[in-house]
C-alpha positions as CSV (number, residue, x, y, z in Angstrom):
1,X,3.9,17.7,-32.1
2,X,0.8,16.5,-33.1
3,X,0.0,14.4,-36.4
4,X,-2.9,12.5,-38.1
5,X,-0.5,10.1,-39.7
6,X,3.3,9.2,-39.2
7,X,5.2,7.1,-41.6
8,X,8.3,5.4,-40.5
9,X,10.3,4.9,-43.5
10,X,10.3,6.6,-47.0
11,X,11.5,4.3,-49.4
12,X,8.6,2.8,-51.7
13,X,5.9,1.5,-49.1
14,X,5.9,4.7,-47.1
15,X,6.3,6.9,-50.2
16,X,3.6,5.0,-51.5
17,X,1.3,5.7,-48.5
18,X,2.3,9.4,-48.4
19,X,1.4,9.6,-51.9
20,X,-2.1,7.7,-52.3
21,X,-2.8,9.9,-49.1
22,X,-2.3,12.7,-50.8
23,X,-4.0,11.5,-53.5
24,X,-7.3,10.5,-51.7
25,X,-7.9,12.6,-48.5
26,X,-5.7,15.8,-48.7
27,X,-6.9,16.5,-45.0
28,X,-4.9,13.6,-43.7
29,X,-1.9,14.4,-45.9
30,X,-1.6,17.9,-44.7
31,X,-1.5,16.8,-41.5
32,X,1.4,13.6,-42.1
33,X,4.8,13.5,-41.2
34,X,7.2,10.8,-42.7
35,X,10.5,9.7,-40.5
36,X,13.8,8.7,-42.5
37,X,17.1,7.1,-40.6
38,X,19.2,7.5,-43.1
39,X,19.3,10.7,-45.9
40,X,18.5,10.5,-49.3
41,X,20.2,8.9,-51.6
42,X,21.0,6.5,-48.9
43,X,22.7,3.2,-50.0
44,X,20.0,0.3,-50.3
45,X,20.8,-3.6,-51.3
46,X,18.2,-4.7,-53.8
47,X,18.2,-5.8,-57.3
48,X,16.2,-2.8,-58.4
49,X,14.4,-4.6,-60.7
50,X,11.1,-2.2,-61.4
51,X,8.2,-4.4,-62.6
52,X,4.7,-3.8,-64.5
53,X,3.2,-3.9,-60.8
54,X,5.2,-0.7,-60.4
55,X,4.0,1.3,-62.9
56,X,0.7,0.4,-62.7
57,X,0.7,2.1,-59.1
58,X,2.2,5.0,-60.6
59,X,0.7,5.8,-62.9
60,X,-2.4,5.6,-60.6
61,X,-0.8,8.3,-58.9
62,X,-0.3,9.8,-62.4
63,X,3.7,9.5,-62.2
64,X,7.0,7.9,-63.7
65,X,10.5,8.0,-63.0
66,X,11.8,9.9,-65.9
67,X,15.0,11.2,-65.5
68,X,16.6,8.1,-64.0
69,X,19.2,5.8,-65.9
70,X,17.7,2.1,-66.3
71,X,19.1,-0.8,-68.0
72,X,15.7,-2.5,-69.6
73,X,15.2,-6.1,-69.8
74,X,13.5,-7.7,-72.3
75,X,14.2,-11.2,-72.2
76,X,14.6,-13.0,-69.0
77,X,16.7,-16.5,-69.4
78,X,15.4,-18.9,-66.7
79,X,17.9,-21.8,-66.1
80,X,18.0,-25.3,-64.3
81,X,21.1,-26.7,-65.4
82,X,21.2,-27.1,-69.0
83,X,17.3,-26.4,-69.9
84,X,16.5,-23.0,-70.3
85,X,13.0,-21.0,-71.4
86,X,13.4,-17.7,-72.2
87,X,10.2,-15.2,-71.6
88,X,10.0,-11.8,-73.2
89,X,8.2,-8.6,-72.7
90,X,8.5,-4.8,-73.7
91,X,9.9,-5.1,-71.7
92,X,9.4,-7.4,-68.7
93,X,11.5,-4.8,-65.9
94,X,13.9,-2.4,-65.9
95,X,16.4,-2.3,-63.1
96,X,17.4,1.1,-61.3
97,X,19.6,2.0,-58.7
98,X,17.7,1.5,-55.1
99,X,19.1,4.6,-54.1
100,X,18.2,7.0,-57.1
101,X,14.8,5.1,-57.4
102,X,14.0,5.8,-53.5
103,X,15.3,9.5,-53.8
104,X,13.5,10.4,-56.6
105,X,10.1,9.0,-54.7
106,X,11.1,11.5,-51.8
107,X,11.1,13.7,-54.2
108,X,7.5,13.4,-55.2
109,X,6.7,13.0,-51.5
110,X,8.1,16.9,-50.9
111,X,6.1,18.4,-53.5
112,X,2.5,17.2,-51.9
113,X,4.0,19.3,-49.0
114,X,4.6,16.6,-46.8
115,X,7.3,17.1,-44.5
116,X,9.9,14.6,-44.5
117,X,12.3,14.1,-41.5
118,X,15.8,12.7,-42.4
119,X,18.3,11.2,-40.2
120,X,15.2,10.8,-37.7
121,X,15.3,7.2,-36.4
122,X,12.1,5.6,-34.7
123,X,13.2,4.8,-31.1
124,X,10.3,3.0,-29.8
125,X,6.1,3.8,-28.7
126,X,3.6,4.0,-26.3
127,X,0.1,3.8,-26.3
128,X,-2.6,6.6,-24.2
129,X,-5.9,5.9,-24.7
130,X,-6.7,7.1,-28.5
131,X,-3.3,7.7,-29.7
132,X,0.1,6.4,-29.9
133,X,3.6,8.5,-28.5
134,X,6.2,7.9,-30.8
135,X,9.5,8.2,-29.9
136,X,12.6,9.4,-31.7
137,X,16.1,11.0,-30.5
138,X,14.7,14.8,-31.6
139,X,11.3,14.5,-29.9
140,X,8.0,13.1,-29.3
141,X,5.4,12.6,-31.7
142,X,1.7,12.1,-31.0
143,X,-0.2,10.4,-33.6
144,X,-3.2,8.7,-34.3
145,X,-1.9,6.3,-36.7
146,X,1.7,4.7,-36.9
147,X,3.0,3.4,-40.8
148,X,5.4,0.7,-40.4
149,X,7.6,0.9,-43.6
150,X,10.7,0.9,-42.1
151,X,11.9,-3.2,-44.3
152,X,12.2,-6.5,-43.3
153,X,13.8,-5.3,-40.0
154,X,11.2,-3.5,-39.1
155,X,11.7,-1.5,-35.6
156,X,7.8,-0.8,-35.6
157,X,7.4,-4.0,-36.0
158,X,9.7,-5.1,-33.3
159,X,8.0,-2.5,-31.0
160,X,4.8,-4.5,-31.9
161,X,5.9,-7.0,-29.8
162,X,5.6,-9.6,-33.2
163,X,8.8,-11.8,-32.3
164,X,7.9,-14.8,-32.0
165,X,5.8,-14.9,-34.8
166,X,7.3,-17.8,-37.1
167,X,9.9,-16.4,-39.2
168,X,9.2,-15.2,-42.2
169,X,12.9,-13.5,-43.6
170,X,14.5,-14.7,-46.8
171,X,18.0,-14.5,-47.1
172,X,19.7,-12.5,-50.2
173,X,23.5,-11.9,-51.2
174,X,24.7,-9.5,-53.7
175,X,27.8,-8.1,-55.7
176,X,28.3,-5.2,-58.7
177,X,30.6,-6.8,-61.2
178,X,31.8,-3.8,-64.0
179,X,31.2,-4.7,-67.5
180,X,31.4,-3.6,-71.0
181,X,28.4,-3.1,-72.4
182,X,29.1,-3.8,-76.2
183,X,30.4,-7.4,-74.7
184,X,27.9,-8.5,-72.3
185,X,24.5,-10.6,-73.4
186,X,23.2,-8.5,-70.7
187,X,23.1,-5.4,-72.4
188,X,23.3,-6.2,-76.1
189,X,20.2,-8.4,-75.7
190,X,18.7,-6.3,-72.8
191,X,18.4,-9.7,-70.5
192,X,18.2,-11.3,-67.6
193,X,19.5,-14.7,-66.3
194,X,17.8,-16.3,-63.3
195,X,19.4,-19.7,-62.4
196,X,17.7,-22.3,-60.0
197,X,20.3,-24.9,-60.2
198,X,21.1,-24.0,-56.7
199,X,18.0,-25.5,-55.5
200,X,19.9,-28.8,-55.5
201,X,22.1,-27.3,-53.0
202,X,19.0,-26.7,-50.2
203,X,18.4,-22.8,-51.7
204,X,15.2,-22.3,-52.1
205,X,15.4,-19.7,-54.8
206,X,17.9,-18.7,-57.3
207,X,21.0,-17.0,-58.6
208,X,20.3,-14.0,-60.6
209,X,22.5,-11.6,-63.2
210,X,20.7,-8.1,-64.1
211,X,22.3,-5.4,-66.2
212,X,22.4,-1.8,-64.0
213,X,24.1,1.7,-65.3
214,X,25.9,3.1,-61.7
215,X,27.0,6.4,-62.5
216,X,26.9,6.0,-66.1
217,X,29.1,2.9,-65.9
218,X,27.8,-0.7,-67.1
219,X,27.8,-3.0,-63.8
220,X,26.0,-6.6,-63.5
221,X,24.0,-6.6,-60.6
222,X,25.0,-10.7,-59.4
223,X,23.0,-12.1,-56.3
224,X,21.7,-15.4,-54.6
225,X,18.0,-15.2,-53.5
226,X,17.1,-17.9,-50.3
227,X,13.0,-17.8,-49.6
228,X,13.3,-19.8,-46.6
229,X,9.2,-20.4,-47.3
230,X,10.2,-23.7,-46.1
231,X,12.0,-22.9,-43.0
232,X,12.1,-26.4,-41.5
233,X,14.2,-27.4,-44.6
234,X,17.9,-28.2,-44.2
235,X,19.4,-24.5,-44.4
236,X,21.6,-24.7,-47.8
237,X,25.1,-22.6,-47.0
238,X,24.4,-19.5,-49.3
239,X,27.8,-18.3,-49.3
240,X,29.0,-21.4,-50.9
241,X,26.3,-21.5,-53.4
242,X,27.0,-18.3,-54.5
243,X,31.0,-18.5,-54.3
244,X,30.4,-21.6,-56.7
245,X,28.0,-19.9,-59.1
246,X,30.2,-16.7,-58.9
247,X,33.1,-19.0,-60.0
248,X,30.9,-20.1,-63.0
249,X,31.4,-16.8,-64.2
250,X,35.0,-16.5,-63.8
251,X,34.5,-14.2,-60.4
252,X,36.2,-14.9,-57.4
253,X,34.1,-13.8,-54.3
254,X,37.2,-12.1,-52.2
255,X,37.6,-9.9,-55.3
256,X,34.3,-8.4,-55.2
257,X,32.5,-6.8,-52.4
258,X,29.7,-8.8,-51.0
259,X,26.4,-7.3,-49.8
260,X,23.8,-9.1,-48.1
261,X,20.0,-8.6,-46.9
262,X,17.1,-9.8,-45.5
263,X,13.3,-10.5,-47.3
264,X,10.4,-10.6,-45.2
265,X,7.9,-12.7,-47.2
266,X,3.6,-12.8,-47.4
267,X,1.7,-14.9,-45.4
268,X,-2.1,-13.8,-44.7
269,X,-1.8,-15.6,-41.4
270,X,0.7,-12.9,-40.3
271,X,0.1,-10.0,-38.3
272,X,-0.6,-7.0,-40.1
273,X,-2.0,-4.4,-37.9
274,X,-2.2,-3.6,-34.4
275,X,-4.9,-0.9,-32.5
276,X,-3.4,2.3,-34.9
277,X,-0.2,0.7,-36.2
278,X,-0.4,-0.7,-39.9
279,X,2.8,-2.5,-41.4
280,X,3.2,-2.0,-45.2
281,X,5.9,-3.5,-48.0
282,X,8.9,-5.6,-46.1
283,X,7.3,-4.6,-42.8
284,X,4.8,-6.6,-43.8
285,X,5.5,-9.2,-46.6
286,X,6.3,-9.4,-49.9
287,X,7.1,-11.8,-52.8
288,X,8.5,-15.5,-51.4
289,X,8.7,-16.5,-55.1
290,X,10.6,-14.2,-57.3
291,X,12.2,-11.8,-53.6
292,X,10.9,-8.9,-56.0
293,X,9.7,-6.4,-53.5
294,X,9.6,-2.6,-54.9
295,X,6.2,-2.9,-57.3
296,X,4.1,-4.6,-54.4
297,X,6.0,-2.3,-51.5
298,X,4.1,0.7,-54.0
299,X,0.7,-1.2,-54.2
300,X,0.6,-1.8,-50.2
301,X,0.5,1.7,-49.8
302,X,-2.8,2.6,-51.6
303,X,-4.3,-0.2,-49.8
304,X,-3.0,1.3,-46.3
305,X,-4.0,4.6,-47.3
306,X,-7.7,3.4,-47.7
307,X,-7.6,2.0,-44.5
308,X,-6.2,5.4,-42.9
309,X,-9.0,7.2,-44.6
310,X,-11.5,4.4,-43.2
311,X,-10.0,5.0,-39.9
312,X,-11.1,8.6,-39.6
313,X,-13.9,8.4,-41.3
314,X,-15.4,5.7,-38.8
315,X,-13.5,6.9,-35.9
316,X,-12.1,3.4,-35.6
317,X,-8.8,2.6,-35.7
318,X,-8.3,-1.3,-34.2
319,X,-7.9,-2.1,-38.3
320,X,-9.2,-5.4,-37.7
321,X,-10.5,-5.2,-41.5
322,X,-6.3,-4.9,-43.0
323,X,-5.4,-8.0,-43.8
324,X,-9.3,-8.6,-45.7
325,X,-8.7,-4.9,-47.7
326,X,-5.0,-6.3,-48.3
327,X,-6.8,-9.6,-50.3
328,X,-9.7,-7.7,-51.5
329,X,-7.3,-5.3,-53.1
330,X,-5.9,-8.5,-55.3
331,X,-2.4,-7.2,-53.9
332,X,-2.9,-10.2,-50.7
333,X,-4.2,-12.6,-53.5
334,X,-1.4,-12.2,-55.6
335,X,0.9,-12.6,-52.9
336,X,-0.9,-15.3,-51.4
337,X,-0.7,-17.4,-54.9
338,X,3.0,-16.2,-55.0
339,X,3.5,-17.5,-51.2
340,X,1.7,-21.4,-52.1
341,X,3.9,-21.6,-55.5
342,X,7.0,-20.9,-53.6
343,X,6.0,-23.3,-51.1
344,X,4.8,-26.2,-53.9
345,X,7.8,-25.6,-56.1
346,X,11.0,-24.7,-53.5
347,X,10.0,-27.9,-51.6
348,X,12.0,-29.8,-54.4
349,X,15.6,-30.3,-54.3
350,X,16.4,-33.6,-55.5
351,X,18.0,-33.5,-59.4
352,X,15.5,-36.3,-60.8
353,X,13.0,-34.7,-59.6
354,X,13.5,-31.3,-60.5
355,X,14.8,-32.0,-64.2
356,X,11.5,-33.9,-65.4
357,X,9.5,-30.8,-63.4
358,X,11.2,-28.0,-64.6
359,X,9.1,-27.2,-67.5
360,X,6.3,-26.8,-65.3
361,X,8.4,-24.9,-62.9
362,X,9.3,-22.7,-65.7
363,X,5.8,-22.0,-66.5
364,X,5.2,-20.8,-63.6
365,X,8.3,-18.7,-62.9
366,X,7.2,-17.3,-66.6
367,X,3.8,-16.5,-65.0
368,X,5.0,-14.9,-62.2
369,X,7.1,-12.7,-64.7
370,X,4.3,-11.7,-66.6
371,X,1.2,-11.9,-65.9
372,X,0.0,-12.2,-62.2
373,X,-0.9,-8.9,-60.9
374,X,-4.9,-9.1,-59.3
């Protein structure tokens, strides 16, 4: 049960890293495996929201989603209180179903021929000399290269030996609210409402409300997004912040089922790699400011795959040069801007402070919206 290249975890990172493999160095493709816990469509907790980064990875890889129901959004409404900018694109996101999105990049996985194993859970590692023994309840795999892509949560990660690394996990709370379309701003404008008046509360981050189509049906996608880039803040109690924001909008929180999930967020000073282990997406980091993960979970994996292909080119496979690819890529820098803005702006919490600010907070949520990609 040899392989080149095993991926732990197909949603977008490892998809992505399948697919730029298969893009860029066929040999290593041919001889990749990727490993799946769950079965596709497998329930996933995420806003879904789809950016430009997205689809410029895609289409890199010459594909698009089509075929999958998406609510677009063309106008995002960012709130503090009773000020409010609104930033428009065509459009700025479209939000999908995790679980359709995810299946669909399976999908594109299996026809570049690269086997993927479902309901396969990564057990644990071990290292011999050149190569890594990976473990799962079917068998033994022996690899050259190990792809952590397995979220936030990552067990590669944990079999890394990486916990007591600082913590790095935003905190996120969701519910699906059922609408009618030809009623809700939501769909008749095609918007977006992101509301940080709950950084006065000690969130760092904000409430959100994005249109989604489950099953043909018109839902609002409702959740409470906590950075914790500050971690030796006060903790605000996110439950309560959302029950009160929820109320807002005439939903009681016992009448809705609530979801909730962890964000593991970029910091360059993290580590990224290990002697033939790479960690890629949530595994790794991703946006502190926004929590939007899927577009920059894609763009880690073309970076990862250029490292794989380095690797066997050189015969070297410590990849002590990640992290340096990662930022000459501009997917690190990006991240790295994102990371010190969340840090700068989620440090406030004190209404006189944040009232006079907020148009140069929403400036910069508006830039991170738009146009920082590079």
């Amino acid at each position: 049960m040899d392989y080149a290249v095993l991926i732990v975890g197909s949603g977008p990172a490892g998809a992505s890293t399948a697919l730029h493999l298969a893009r860029d160095y066929p040999h290593l493709a041919a001889q990749s495996l990727i490993l799946e816990k769950a079965r596709h469509p497998r329930p996933k907790l995420c806003g879904g929201g789809v950016t430009p980064v997205a689809y410029t990875v895609l289409r890199g890889l010459g594909l698009m989603p089509r075929g999958l129901s998406y609510a677009p959004v063309r106008q995002a409404h960012l709130h503090f209180r009773d000020r409010c900018f609104v930033v428009r694109g065509a459009p700025l996101f479209r939000v999908y179903r995790r679980e359709q999105f995810d299946a669909w990049l399976a999908d594109q996985v299996r026809r570049q021929g690269i086997p993927l194993h479902e309901e396969e859970p990564f057990l644990g590692l071990e290292r011999e000399e050149d190569h890594l023994l990976v473990h799962t309840p079917r068998t033994t795999y022996r690899v050259r290269v190990l792809v952590g892509a397995d979220g936030a949560n990552s067990r590669v990660r944990q079999a890394l030996g990486l916990r007591g690394e600082p913590s790095r996990l935003a905190r996120l709370l969701e519910v699906l609210t059922p609408v009618d379309p030809e009623r809700t701003p939501a769909f008749t404008q095609k918007a977006a409402f992101l509301d940080w008046s709950v950084m006065v509360r000690g969130i760092q981050g904000y409430v959100w409300d994005f249109p989604v189509w489950v099953d043909g049906r018109a839902y609002l996608n409702r959740g409470i997004f906590d950075s914790r880039v500050i971690p030796s803040a006060p903790r605000g109690r996110l439950r309560a912040a959302f029950e009160e924001a929820l109320a807002h909008r005439g939903i009681a929180l016992e009448e809705v089922r609530l979801m909730g999930h962890p964000l593991r967020w970029f910091d360059r000073r993290a580590t990224l790699a290990r002697p033939h282990v790479l960690l890629v997406g949530d595994a790794a980091g991703v946006d502190p400011l926004l929590g939007e993960g899927i577009g920059w979970s894609l763009a880690y994996g073309r970076v990862a795959a250029e490292a794989i292909g380095a690797a066997f080119e050189k015969g070297n496979f410590r990849f002590a040069d990640y992290s340096q690819r990662l930022m000459a890529d501009g997917l690190g820098r990006s991240l790295q801007r994102r990371t010190f803005f969340a840090r700068l702006g989620y440090r406030l919490r004190q209404p006189w402070l944040l009232l006079p600010l907020w148009r140069g907070l929403g400036v910069l949520a508006t830039w991170a919206l738009r146009w920082d990609w590079g």
